[in-house]
N, C-alpha and C positions, 0 to 999 in steps of 0.2 A: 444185432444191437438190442438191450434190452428194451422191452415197450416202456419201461419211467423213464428212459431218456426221450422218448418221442410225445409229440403234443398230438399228434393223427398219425395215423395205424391205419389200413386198409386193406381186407385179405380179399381178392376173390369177389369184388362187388360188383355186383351185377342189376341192373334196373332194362324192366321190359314193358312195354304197353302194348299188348297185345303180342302179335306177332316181331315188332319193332324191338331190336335190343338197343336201347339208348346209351347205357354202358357196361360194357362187354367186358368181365374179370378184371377188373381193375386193381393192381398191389403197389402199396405208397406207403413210406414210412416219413413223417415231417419232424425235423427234430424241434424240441424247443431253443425259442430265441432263434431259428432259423424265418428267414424272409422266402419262401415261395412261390414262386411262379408257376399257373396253370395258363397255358395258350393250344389255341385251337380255332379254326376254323370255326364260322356258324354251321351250329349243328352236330356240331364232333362229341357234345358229351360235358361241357363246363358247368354248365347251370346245371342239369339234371345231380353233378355227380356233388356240387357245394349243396344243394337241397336237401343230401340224402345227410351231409356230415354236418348241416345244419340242422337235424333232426326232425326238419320239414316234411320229409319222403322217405315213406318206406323201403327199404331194398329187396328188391326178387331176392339174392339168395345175398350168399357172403355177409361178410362182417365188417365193420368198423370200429373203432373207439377213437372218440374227439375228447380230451380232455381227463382221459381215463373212463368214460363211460359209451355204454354202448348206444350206437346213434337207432338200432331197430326197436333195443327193449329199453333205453333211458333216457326217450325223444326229451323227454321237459328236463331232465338234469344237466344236457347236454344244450340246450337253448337258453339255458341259466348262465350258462359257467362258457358260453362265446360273446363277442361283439360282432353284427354283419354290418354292414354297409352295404348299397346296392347300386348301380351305374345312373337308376335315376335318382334326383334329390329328393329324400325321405324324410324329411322333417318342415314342418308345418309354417308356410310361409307366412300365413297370415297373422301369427306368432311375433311377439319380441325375440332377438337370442337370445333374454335371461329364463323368458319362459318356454321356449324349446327346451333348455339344457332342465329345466326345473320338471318339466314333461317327464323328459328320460328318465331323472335322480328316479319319480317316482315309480313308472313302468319297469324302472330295475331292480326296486327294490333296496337301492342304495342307503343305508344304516342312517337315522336322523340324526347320529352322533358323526358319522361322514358328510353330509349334503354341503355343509358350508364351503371344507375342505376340496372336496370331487370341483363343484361349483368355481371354485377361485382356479383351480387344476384347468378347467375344462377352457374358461378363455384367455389364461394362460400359453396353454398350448396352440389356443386356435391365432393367438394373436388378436384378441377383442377385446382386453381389457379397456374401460370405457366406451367399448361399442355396446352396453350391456343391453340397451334401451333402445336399438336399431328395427325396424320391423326388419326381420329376417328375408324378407323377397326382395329388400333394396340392396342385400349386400351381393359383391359380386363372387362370379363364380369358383377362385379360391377361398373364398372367405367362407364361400357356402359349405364346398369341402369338406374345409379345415372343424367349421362347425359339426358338418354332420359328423366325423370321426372322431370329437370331442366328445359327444353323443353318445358315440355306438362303447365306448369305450367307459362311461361313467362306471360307471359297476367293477371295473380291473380286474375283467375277463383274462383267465390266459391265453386264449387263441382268439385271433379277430380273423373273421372272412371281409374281403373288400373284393367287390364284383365291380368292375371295371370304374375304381374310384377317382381316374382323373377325365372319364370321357368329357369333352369340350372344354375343360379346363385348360390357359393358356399354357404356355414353356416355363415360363418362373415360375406359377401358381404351381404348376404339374413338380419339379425340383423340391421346391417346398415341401410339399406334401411326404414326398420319399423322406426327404428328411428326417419329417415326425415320422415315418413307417420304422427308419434307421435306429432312432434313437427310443422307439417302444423295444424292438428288439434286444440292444441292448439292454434294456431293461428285464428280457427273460420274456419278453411274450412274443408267441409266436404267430406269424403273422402269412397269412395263404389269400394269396390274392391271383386275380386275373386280368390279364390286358391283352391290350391288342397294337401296344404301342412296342416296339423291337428295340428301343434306345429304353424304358421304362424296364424291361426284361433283365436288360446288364446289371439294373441294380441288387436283381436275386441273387440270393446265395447260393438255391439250385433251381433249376426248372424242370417239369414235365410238359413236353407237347403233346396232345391229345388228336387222335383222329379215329374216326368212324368208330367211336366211345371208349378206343383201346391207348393206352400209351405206347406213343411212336417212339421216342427216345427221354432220356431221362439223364441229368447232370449237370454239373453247373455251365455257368455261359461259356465260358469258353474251352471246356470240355466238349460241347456239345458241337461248338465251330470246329474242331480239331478232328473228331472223331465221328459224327454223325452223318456226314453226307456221304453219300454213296456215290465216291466218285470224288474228283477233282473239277476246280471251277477254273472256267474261262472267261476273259472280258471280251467283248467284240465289239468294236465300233465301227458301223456299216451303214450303205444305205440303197434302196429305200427299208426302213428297220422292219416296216409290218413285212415286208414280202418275206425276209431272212427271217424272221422266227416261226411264222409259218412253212416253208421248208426244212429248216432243220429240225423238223419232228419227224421227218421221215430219213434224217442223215443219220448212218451207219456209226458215224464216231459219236451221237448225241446219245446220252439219256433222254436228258430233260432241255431245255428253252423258254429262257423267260425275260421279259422286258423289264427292264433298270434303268429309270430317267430315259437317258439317249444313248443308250447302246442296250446288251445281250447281255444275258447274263448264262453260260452252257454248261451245264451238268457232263463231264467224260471221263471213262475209266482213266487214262491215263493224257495229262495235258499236255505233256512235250511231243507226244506220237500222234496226238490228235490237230495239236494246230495245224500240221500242214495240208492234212486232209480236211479239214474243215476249210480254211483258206481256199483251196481248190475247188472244193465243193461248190462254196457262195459264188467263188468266180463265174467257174461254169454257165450260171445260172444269172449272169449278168447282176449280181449284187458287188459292190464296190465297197473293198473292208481296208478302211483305214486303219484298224489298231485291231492286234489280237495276241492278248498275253495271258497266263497263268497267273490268279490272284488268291486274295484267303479268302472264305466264305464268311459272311455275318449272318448274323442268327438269321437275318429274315433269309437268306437266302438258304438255313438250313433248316426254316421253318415251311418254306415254299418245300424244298426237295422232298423231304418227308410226308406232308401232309396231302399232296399231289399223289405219291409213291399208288401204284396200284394196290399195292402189298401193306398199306400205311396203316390199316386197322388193327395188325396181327399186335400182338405183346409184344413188349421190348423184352430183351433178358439183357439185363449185366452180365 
């Protein structure tokens, strides 16, 4: 794909602090007007690798470009021409909303033949018109949001970073918010963000899962359900639950074992050959399985397989 169709490019990126590799060759093509998801484990590589494409952090080796420029030799062109956003709230509570959003216009630089326009735009979008005069620490926390992304966005950046933009935000507020992420897109700007929410993920276009600074798998959601796990999934509902998932880490038909509400959730090469020897297995062993079927995997459960995997740091290859 040519690089002016992609908003981020990433060849081979590498960041180390000392001895530590934080992220390990990393290669990402993001297109424009795509919605992106980056997920990962703490620690896997997320913040380290938006720093670097934020032009905040230098990279050990490899290359990038956000926006057409490159993030090691055109850090400030490159923090010109984005919008971030960050998990905590970034904008000044002790602040009206009209003088937060007036903060921004001018920290961005925003044309004094623009301010009026950007301004009417910004709580517009946030849903504040006539809140313009609110101290900002009273509104709640979709409103806060909505504000800060109002913010990050004054300037009509084409790519915005949102680093975990709904944390503690409610289900409606959280809905919302994609919304606005939906309808920037449409608009042509492309949009890289991070969560840690699994239902927040389906709304990407594509995702990369991150682990021990490498990407694990890469594609859209439900490519990644179809194709990603290694292995077929089982449901198991048994009891006592803790004793059964601690045994079947050492059963011959398991990959992997992992707890879902009230029941199992088993990782095994093949599900129709493994029930009964699974079934027998727990028996054995005095656990009592009421239900054990073959079901489809959701992301989280293909975000658990992967990122658990021993093997889960290596490169993905298409």
């Amino acid at each position: 794909m040519p690089e002016s169709n992609n908003s981020v490019v990433i060849d081979n990126l590498v960041k180390r602090f000392g001895d530590f590799v934080a992220v390990d060759h990393i290669n990402l093509e993001v297109r424009k007007g795509e919605v992106f998801g980056f997920l990962g484990p703490n620690g896997a590589g997320k913040s380290t690798t938006i720093r670097m494409l934020c032009g905040l952090l230098t990279p050990t080796s490899g290359r990038a470009r956000v926006a057409g420029y490159d993030v090691g030799r055109e850090a400030e062109s490159v923090r010109q021409n984005i919008g971030y956003m960050s998990q905590k709230f970034s904008l000044y509570s002790d602040l009206k909303v009209i003088e937060n959003i007036r903060l921004f216009a001018g920290l961005y630089s925003v044309p004094a033949s623009l301010v009026k326009e950007r301004i009417d735009w910004a709580l517009a979008m946030a849903n504040l018109k006539g809140q313009e005069h609110l101290l900002t620490a009273t509104l709640p926390g979709g409103w806060k949001q909505r504000l800060a992304l109002g913010c990050a966005v004054l300037h009509q950046p084409p790519v915005i970073f949102l680093d975990e933009p709904t944390s503690g935000v409610d289900p409606i507020s959280r809905r919302q918010f994609w919304d606005l992420i939906h309808h920037m897109a449409e608009d042509g700007v492309t949009v890289f963000v991070t969560t840690h929410y699994m239902e927040e993920a389906e709304y990407c276009n594509r995702l990369a899962l991150i682990s021990r600074g490498a990407i694990a798998a890469l594609g859209t959601p439900s490519e990644l359900k179809l194709k990603s796990m290694k292995g077929e999934l089982l449901l198991v509902e048994c009891e006592p639950l803790g004793k059964a998932v601690e045994i079947l880490q050492s059963a011959p038909e398991v990959i992997d074992a992992a707890v879902f509400g009230r029941a199992l959730h088993l990782v095994v090469p093949d599900a129709t050959a493994a029930i009964p020897h699974v079934k027998k297995f727990l028996s054995d062993r005095s656990v009592n399985v009421a239900l054990i079927d073959k079901i489809h995997p959701s992301l989280e459960d293909v975000f658990v397989s992967l990122t658990s995997a021993p093997d889960s740091g290596k490169e993905w290859k298409a």
